[in-house]
MDAnalysis code that builds the backbone (N, CA, C; Angstrom):
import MDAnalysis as mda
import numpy as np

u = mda.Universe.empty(453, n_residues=151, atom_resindex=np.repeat(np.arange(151), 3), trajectory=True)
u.add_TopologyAttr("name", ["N", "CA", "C"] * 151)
u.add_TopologyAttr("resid", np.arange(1, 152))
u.add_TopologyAttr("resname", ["UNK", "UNK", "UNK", "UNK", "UNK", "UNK", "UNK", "UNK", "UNK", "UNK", "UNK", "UNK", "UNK", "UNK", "UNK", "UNK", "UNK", "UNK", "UNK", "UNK", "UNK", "UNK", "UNK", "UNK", "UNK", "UNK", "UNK", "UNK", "UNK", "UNK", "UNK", "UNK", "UNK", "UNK", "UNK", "UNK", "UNK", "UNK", "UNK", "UNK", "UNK", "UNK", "UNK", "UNK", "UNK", "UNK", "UNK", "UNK", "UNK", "UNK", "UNK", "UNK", "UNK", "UNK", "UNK", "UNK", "UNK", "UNK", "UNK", "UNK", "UNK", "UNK", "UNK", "UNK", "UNK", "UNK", "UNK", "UNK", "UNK", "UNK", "UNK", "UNK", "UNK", "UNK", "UNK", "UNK", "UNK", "UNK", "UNK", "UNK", "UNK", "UNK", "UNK", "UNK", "UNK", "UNK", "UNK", "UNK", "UNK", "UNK", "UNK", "UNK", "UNK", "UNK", "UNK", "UNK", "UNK", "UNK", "UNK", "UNK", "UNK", "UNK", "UNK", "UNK", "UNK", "UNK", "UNK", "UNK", "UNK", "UNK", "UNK", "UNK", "UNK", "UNK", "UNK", "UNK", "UNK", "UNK", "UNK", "UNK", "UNK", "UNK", "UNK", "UNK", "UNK", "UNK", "UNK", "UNK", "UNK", "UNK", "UNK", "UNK", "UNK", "UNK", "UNK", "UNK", "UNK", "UNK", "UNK", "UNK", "UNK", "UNK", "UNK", "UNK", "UNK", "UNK", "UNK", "UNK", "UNK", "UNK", "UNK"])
u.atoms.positions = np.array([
    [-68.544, -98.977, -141.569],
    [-67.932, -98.121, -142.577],
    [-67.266, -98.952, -143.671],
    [-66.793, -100.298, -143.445],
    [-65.971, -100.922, -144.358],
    [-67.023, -101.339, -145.212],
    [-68.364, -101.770, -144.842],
    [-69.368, -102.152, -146.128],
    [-69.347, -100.861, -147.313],
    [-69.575, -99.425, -146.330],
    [-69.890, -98.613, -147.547],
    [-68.618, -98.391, -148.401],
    [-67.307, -98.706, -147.666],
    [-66.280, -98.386, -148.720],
    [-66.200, -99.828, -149.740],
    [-66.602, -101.033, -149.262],
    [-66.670, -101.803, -150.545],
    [-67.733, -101.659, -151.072],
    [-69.091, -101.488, -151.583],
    [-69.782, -100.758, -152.136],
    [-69.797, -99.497, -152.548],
    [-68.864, -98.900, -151.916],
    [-68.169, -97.930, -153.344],
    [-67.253, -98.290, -154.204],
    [-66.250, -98.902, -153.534],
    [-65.396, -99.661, -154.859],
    [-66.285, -100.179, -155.880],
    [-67.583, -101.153, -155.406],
    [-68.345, -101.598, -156.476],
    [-68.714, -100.580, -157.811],
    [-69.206, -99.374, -156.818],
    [-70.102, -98.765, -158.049],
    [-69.417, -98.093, -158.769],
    [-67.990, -97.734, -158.478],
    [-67.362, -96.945, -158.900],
    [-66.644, -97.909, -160.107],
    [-66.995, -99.021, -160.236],
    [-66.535, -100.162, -161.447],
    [-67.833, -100.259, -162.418],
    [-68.719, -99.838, -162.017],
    [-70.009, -99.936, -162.611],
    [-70.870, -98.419, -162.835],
    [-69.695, -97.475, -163.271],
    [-70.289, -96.226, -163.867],
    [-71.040, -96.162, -165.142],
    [-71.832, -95.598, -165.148],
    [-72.766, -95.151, -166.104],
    [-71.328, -94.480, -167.785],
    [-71.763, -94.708, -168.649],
    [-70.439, -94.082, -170.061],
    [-70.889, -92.289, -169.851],
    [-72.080, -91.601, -168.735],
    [-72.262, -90.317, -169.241],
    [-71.503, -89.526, -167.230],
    [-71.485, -90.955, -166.600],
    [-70.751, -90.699, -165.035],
    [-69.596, -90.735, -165.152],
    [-69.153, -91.439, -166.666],
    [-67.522, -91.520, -166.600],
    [-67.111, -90.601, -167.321],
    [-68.094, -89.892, -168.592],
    [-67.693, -88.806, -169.053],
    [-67.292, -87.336, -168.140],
    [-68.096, -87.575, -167.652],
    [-68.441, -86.314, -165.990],
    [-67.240, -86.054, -164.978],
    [-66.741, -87.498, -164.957],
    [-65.996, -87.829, -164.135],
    [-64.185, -87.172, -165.176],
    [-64.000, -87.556, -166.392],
    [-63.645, -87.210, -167.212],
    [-62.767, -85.338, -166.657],
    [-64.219, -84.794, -166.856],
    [-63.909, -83.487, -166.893],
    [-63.798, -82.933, -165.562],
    [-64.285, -83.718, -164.349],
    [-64.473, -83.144, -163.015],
    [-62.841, -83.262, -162.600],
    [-62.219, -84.142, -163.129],
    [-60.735, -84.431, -162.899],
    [-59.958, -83.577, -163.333],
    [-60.429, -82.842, -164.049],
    [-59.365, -81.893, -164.517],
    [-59.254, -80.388, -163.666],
    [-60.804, -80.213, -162.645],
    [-60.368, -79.564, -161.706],
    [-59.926, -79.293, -160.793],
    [-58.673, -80.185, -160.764],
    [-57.850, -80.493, -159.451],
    [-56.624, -79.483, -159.937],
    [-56.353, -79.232, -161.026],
    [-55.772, -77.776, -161.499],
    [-55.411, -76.590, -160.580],
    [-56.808, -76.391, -160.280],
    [-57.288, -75.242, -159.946],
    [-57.880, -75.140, -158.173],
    [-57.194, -76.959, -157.843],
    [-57.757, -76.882, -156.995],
    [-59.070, -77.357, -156.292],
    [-59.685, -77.776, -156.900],
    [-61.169, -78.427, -156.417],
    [-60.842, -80.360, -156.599],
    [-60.666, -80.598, -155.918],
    [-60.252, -82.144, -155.894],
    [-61.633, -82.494, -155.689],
    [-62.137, -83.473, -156.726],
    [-63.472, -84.376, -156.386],
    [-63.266, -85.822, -156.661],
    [-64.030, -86.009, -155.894],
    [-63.707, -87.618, -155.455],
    [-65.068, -88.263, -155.479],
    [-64.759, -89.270, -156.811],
    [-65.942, -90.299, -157.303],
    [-66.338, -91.210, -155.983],
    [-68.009, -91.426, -156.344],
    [-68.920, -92.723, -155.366],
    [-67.844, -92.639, -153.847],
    [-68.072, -91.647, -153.203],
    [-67.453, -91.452, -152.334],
    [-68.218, -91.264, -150.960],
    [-68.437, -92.351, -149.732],
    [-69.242, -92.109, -148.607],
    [-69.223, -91.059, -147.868],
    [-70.594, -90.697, -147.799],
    [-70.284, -89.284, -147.002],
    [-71.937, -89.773, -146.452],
    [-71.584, -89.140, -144.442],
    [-73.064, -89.242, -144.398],
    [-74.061, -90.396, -144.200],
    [-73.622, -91.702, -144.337],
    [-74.356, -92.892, -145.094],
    [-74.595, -93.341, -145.778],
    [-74.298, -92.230, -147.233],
    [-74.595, -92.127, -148.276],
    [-73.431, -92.930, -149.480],
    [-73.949, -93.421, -150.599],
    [-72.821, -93.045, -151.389],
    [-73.237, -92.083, -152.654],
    [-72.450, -91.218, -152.679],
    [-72.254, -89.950, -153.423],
    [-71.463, -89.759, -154.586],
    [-72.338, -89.463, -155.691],
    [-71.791, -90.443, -156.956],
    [-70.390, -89.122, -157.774],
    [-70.424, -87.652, -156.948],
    [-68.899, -87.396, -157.224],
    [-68.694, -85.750, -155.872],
    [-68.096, -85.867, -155.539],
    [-68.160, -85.025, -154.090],
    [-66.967, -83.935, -154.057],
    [-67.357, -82.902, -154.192],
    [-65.740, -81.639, -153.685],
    [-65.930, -80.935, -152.643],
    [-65.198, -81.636, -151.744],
    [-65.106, -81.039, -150.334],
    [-64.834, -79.200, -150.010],
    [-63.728, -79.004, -150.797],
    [-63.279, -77.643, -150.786],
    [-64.346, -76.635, -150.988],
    [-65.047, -77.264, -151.827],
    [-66.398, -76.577, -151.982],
    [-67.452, -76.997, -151.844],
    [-67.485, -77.758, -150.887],
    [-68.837, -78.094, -150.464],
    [-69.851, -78.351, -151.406],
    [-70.232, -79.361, -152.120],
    [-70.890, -79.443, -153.498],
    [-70.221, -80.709, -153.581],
    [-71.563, -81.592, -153.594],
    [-72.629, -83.095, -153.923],
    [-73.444, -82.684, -155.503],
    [-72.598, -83.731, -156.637],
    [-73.271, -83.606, -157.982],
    [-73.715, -85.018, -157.899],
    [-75.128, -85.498, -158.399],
    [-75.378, -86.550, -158.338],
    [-75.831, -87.139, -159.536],
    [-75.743, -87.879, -160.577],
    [-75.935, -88.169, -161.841],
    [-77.236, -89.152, -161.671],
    [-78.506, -89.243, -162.343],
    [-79.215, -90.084, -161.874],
    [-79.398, -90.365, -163.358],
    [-80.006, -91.835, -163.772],
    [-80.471, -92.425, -165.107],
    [-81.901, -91.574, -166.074],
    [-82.229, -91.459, -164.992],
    [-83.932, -91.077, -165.616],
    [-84.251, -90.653, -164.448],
    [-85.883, -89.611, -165.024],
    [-86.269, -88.655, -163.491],
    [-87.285, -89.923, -163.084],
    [-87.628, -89.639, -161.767],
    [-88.121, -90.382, -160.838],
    [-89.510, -90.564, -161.117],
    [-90.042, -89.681, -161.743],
    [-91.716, -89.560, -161.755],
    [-92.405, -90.285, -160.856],
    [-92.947, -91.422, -161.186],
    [-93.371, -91.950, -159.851],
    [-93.000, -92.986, -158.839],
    [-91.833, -92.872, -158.754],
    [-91.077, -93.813, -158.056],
    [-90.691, -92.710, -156.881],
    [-91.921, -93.013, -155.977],
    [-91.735, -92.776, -154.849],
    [-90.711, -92.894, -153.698],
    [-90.596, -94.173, -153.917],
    [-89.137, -94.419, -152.916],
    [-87.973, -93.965, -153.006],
    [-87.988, -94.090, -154.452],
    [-86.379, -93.548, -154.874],
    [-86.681, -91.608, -154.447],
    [-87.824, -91.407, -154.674],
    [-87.965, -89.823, -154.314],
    [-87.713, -89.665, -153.436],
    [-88.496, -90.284, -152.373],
    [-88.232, -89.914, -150.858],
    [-86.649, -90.552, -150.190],
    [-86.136, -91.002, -150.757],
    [-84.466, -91.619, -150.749],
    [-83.786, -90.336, -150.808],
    [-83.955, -89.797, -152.152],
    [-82.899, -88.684, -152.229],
    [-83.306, -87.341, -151.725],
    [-84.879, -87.534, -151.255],
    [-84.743, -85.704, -150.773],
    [-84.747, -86.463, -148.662],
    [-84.009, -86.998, -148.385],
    [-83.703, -87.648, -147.228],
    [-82.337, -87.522, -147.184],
    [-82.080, -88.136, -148.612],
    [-80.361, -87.997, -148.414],
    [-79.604, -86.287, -148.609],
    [-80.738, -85.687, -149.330],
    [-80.217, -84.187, -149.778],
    [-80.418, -83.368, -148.289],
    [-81.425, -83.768, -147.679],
    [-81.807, -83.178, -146.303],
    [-80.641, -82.782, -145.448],
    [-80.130, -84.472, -145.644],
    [-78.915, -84.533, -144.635],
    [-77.963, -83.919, -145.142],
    [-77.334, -83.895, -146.141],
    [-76.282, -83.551, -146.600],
    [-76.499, -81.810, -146.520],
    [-77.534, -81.362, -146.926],
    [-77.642, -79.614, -146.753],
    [-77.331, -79.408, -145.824],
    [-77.693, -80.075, -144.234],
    [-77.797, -79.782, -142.743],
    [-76.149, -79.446, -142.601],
    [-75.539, -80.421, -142.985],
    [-74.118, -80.455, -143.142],
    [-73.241, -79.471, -143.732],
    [-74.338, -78.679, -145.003],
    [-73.749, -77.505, -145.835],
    [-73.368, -77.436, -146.891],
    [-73.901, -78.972, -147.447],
    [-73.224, -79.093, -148.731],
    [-74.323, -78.443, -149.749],
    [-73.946, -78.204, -151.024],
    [-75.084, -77.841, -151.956],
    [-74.713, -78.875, -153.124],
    [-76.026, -79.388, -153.712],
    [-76.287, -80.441, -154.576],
    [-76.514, -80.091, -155.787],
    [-76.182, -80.441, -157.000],
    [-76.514, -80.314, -158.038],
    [-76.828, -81.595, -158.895],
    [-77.655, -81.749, -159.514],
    [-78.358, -83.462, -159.812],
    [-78.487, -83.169, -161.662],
    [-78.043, -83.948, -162.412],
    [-77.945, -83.897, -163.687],
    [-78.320, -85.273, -163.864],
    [-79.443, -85.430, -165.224],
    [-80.158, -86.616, -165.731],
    [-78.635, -86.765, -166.730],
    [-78.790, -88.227, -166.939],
    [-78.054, -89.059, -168.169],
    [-78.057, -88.218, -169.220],
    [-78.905, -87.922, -169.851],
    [-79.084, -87.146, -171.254],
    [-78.810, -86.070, -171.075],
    [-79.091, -85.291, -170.065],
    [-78.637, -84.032, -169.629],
    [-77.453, -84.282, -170.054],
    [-76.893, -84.695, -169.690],
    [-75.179, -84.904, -170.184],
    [-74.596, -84.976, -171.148],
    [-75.355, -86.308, -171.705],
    [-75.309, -86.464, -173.447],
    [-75.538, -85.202, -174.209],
    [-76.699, -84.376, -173.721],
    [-77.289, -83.295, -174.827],
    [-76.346, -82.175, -174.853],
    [-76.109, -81.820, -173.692],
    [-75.559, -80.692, -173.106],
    [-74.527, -80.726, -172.230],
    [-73.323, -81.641, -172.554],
    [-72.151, -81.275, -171.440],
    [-71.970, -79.933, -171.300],
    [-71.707, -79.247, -171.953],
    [-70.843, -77.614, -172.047],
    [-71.855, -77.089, -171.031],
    [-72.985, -77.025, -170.673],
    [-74.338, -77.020, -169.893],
    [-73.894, -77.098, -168.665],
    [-73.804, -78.343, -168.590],
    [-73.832, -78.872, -167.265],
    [-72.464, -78.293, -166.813],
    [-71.441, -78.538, -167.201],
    [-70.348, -78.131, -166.607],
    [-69.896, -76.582, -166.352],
    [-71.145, -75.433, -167.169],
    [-71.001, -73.935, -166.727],
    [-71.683, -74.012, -165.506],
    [-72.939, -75.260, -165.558],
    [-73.668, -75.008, -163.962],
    [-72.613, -74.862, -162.956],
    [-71.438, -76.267, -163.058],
    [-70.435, -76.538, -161.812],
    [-69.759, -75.225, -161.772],
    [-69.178, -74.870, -162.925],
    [-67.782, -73.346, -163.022],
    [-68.307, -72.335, -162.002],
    [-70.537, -72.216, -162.229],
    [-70.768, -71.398, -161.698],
    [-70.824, -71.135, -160.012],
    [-70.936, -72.759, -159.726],
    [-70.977, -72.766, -158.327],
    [-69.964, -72.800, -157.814],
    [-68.481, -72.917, -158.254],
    [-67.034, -72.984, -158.187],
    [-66.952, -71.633, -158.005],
    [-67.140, -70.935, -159.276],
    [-66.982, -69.333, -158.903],
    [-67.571, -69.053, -157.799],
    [-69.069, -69.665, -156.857],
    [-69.733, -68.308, -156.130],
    [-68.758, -69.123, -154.554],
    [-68.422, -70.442, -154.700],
    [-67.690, -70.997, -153.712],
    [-66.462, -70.087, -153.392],
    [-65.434, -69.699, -154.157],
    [-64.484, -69.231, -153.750],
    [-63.991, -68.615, -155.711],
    [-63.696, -67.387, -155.428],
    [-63.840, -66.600, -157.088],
    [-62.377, -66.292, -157.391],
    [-61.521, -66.311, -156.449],
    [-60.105, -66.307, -156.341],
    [-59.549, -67.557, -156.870],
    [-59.927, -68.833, -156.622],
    [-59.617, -69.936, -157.361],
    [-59.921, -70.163, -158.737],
    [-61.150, -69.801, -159.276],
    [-61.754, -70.151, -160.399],
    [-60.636, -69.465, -161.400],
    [-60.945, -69.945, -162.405],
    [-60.752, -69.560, -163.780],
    [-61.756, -70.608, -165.106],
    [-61.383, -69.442, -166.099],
    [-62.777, -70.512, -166.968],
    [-62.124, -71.533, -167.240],
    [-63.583, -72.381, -167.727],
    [-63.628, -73.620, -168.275],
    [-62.164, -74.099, -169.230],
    [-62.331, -73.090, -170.248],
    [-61.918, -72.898, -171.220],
    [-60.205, -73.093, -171.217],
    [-59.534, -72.821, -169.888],
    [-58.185, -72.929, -169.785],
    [-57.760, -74.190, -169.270],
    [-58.796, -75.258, -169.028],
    [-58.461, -76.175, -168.434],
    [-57.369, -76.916, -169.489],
    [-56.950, -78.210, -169.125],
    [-55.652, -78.725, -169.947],
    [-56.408, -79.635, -170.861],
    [-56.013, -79.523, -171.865],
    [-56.950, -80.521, -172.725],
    [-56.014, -81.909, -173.238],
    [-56.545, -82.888, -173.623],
    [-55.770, -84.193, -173.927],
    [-54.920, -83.744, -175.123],
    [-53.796, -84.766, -176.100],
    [-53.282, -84.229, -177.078],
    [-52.252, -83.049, -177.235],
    [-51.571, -82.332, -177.910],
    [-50.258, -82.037, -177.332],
    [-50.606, -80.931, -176.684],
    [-51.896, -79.961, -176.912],
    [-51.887, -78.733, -175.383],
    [-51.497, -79.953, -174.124],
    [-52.273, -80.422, -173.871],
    [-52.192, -80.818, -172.673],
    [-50.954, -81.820, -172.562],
    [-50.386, -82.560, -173.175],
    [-49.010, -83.016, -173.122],
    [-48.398, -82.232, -172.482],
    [-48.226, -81.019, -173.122],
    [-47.267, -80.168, -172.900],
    [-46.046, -80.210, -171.522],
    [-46.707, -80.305, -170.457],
    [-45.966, -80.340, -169.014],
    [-45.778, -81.737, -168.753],
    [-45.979, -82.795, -169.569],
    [-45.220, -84.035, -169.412],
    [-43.924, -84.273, -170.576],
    [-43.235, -83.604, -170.908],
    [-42.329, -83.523, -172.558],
    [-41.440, -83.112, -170.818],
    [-40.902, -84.801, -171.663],
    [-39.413, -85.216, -171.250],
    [-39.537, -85.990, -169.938],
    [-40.589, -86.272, -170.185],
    [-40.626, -87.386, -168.647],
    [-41.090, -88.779, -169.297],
    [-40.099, -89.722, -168.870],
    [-40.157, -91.006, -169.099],
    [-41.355, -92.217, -168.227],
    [-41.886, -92.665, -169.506],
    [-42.666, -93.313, -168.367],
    [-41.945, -94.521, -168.221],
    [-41.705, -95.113, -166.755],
    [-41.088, -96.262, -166.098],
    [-42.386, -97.656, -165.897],
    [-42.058, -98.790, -166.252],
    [-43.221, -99.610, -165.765],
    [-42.157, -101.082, -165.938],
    [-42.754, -102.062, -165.308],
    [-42.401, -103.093, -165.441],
    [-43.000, -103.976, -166.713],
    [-42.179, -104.577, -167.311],
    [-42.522, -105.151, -168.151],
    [-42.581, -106.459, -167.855],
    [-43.529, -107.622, -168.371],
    [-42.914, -109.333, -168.144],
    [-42.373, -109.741, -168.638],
    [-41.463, -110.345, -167.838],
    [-40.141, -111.010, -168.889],
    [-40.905, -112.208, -169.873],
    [-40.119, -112.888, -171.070],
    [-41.019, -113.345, -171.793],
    [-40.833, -114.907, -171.647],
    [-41.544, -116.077, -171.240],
    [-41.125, -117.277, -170.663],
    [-41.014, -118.172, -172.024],
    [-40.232, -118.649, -171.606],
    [-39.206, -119.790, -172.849],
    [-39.923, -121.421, -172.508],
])
């Protein structure tokens, strides 16, 4: 188990700019409740962003497989297992992302809603960066250490 958790630390330093965008917005549904957790082992696997509460494996891949067999038979092996288990998968290409975030992320809202409909709320109320989303940090100091400066 300790290999796959340092090989997740790895990959999780070596995200894709459209896995970190993803990752971006998947963070903000901890709001509401759906905590997901990046390149995260599950299974054998590593699982490039995972929400337990709702059962739901999103997997970001570069490009479709066409004939790259191995990598095909890799992930409908790894999806096998993971269904047996109960999870449901949703798989979004790179560009998919690029073209169409607002897309991709009604797919997730939708499977959020059919997961549990009492939790959900739209997209649309999530907290956004800039002063909406400031808002509930006004008046909290941030504390950090500074280095003293050597003479």
């Amino acid at each position: 188990m300790t290999d796959q958790i340092a090989k997740a630390r790895r990959l999780r330093k070596s995200m894709t700019p459209q896995e970190v965008t993803l990752w971006l917005h998947l963070r903000r549904y901890a709001a509401r409740g759906w905590r997901f957790r990046r390149q995260a082992p599950e299974a054998g696997y590593i699982l490039d962003f995972v929400c337990r509460a709702a059962m739901l494996v999103i997997e970001c891949d570069g490009a479709h497989h066409g004939a790259d067999e191995t990598q095909r038979a890799h992930d409908a092996a790894r999806d096998a297992v993971l269904r047996a288990r109960g999870f449901a998968i949703l798989r979004f290409w790179n560009n998919d992302i690029d073209a169409n975030l607002e897309g991709v992320l009604r797919r997730i809202d939708m499977h959020l809603q059919a997961a549990d409909p009492t939790r959900h709320a739209a997209h649309d109320t999530l907290p956004r960066r800039g002063r909406e989303g400031g808002a509930r940090y006004r008046g909290l100091t941030r504390l950090g250490l500074r280095r003293k400066p050597q003479r």
